[in-house]
C-alpha positions in Angstrom: 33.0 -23.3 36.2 31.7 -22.3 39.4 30.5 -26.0 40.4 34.0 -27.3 40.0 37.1 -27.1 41.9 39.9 -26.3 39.2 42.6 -26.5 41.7 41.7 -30.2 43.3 41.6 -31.1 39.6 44.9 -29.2 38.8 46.8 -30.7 42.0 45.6 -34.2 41.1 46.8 -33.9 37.5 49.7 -32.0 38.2 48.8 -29.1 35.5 48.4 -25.1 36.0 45.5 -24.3 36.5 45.4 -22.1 33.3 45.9 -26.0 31.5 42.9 -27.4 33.4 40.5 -24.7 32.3 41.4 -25.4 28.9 41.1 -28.6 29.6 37.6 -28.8 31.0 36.8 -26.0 27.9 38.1 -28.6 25.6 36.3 -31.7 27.5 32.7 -29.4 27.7 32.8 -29.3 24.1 32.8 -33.0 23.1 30.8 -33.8 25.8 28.2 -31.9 24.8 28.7 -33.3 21.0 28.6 -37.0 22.8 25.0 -35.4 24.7 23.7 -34.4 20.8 24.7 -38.0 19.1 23.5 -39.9 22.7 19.8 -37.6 22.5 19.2 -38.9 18.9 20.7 -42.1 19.8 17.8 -42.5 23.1 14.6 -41.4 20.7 16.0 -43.9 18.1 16.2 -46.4 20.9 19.8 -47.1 19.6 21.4 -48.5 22.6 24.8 -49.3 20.9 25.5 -45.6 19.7 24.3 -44.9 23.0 26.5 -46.9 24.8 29.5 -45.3 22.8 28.5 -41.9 23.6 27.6 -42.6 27.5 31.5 -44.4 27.1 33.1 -41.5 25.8 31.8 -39.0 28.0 32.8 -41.7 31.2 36.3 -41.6 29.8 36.9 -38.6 29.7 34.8 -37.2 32.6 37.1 -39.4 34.6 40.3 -38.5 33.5 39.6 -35.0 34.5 37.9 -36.6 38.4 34.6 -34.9 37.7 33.0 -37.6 39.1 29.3 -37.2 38.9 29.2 -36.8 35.3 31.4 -39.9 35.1 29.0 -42.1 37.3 25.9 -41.1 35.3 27.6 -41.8 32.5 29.0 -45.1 33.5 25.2 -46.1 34.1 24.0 -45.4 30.8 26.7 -47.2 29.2 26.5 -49.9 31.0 22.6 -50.6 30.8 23.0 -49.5 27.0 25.9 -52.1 26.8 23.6 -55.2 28.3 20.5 -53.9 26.2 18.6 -53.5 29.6 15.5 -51.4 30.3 16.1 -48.6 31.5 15.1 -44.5 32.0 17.5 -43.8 29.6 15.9 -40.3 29.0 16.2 -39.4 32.3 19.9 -40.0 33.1 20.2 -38.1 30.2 18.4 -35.3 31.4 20.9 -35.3 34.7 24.0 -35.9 32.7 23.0 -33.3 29.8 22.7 -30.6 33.2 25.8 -31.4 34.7 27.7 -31.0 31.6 26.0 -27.7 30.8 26.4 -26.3 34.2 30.2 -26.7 33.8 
């Protein structure tokens, strides 16, 4: 978790920092379920199980401040939500990185 600082997310949550590992262990993991449903979702041009992925991962991205995963995600699921065109593949790509790196 070298790309995030544990103890800015800790002091904004008010956890130990013990808590906010688990945390971000816990989030990692159904992120990365969200990423496997949201792939399948992209090639099958299935914007609406797209948009609940992207959603998911926003929410809870957000509640732990890790913000760049949470704006990526925000933009899939809001182009996925209004059916737009869009390089959906690609924000993947970033989003599925970030997530990983964690």
């Amino acid at each position: 978790m070298e790309n995030i600082d544990l103890e800015k997310i800790a002091d904004h949550l008010d956890f130990d920092l013990e808590d906010v590992v688990m945390l971000i262990e816990v989030f990692k993991e159904g992120a990365i379920e969200s990423l496997e449903t949201m792939k399948k979702a992209i090639e099958a041009n299935d914007l609406d199980t797209v948009y609940k992925s992207a959603h998911s991962i926003k929410g809870s991205s957000a509640n732990l401040t890790l913000n760049d995963i949470s704006n990526i995600a925000k933009e899939i699921e809001q182009n996925a939500k209004e059916a737009k065109e869009f390089n959906y593949q690609e924000r993947y790509n970033q989003l599925e990185k970030l997530i990983r790196s964690i």
